[in-house]
N, C-alpha and C positions, 0 to 999 in steps of 0.2 A: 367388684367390677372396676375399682379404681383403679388406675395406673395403663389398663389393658386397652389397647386399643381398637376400634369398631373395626368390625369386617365389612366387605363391600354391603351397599344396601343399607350399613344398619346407620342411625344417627348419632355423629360422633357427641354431639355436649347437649347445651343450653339454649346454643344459637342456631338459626337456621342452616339446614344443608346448602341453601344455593350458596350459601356465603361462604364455602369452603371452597379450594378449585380441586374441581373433580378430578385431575389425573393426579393429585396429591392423594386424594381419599380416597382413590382406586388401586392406589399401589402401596395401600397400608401407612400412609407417612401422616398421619394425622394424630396429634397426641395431644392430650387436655395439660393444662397446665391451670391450675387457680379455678375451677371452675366454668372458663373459656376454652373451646376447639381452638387451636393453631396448625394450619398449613403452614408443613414444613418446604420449599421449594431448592433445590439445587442452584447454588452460585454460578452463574453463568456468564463469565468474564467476555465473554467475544457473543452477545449476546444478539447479536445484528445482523449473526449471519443464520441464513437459510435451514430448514431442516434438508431440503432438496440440495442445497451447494454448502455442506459443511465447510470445506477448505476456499471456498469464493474469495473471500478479504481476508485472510489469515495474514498473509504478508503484510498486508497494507496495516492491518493490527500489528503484527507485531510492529514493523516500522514506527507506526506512529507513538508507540510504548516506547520504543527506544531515542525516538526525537524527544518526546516529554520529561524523560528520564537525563537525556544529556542536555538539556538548555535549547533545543533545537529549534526554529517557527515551527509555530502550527497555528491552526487557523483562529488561533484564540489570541497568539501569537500578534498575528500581522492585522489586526484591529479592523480587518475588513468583514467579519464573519466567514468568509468564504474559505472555503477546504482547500490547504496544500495538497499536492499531488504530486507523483513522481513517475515521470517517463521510465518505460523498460527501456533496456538496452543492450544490444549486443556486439562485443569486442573481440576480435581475431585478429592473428596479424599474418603478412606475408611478407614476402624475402626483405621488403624496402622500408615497410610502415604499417603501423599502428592502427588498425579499424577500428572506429565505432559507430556503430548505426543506434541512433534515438528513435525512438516512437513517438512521434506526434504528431496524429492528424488532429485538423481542425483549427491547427494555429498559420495563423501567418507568418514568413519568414522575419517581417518587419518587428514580429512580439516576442523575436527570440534571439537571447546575447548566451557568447558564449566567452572563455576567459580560460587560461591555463597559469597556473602558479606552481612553479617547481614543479612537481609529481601530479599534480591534483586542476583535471579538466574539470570545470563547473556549467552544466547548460541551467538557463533562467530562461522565465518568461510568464506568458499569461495565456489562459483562452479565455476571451470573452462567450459568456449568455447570449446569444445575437436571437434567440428566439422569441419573436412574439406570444404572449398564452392569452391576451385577452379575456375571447371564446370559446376557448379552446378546451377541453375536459382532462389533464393531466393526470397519469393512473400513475406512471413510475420513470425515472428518472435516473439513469445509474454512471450517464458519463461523465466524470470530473471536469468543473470551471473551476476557472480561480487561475490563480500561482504557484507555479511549479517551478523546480529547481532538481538539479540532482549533479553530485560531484562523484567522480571518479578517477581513485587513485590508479594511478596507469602505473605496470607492473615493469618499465624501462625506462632509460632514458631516450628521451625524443626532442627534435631539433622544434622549437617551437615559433621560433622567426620563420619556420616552412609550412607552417599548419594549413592544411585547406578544410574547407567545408561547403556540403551539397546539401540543398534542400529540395527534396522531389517525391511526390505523393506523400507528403505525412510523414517523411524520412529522413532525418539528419543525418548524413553519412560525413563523419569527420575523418581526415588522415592524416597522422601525424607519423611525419618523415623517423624513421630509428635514428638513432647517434651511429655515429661511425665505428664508435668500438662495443656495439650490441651486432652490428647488423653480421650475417653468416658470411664465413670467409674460406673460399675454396684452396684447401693448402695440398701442392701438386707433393706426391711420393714418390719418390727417386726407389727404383728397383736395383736392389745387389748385385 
């Protein structure tokens, strides 16, 4: 019987069954080593997310893989405890300039700077915690506080002495003017 491993029901070793986790021993992954039962369990790198919302924080995973890996803040980082976080965003342009719309509700305009260097727009800021819990019974929690940032390389050049920006519902709409030799230039055709 050595070597072979128990089938569902049966008792894998020496130690008790509750001490084994049962979808380990259910799906055969149980194997004696030294006279001790060891559950074997799957590596589960992104471990945090959902069975119900597999892909939920993937991005945010990887992101945060790639800040830790490049030298990037993170929240261990910025000595505050608190989680970095990074606004979506969406960039299109038309005939004149350069769109970007930020996502951030719940900040005040007053908690957010913005800054462009050569190619690369950077938004900063914070949302505060402004919620009292007292009394209050807390079951879950999933919108990001803290300190946010996010830079993006802008794919023209743009006139940056002309930059405007709107804050309105939760939306940072920026527009940055194009340069005069990106912008579309209507060139009339002489017919033969």
């Amino acid at each position: 019987m050595r070597g072979r491993r128990p089938g569902p029901g049966q008792r894998p070793g020496p130690i008790q069954r509750s001490t084994i986790n049962e979808a380990s021993r259910e799906a055969g992954q149980v194997r004696r080593q030294g006279g001790f039962a060891m559950a074997i369990e799957r590596w589960r790198p992104f471990g945090a997310l959902t069975e119900r919302e597999p892909f939920r924080d993937i991005q945010s995973e990887v992101n945060r893989l790639f800040d830790s890996f490049l030298g990037r803040p993170t929240s261990a980082a910025t000595g505050t405890g608190s989680r970095v976080w990074m606004p979506v965003v969406d960039m299109y342009e038309t005939n004149d300039d350069l769109v970007l719309n930020f996502e951030i509700p719940g900040v005040p305009e007053k908690d957010i700077s913005l800054s462009i260097t050569g190619d690369l727009l950077t938004v900063r800021g914070e949302r505060q915690f402004r919620q009292e819990l007292k009394d209050d019974h807390t079951y879950h929690i999933e919108r990001a506080y803290g300190k946010f940032e996010r830079s993006v390389q802008l794919p023209m050049s743009v006139q940056a002495g002309r930059v405007t920006a709107t804050f309105r519902d939760g939306v940072l709409e920026v527009r940055l003017p194009k340069a005069e030799e990106v912008r579309p230039k209507e060139i009339k055709i002489d017919v033969l």
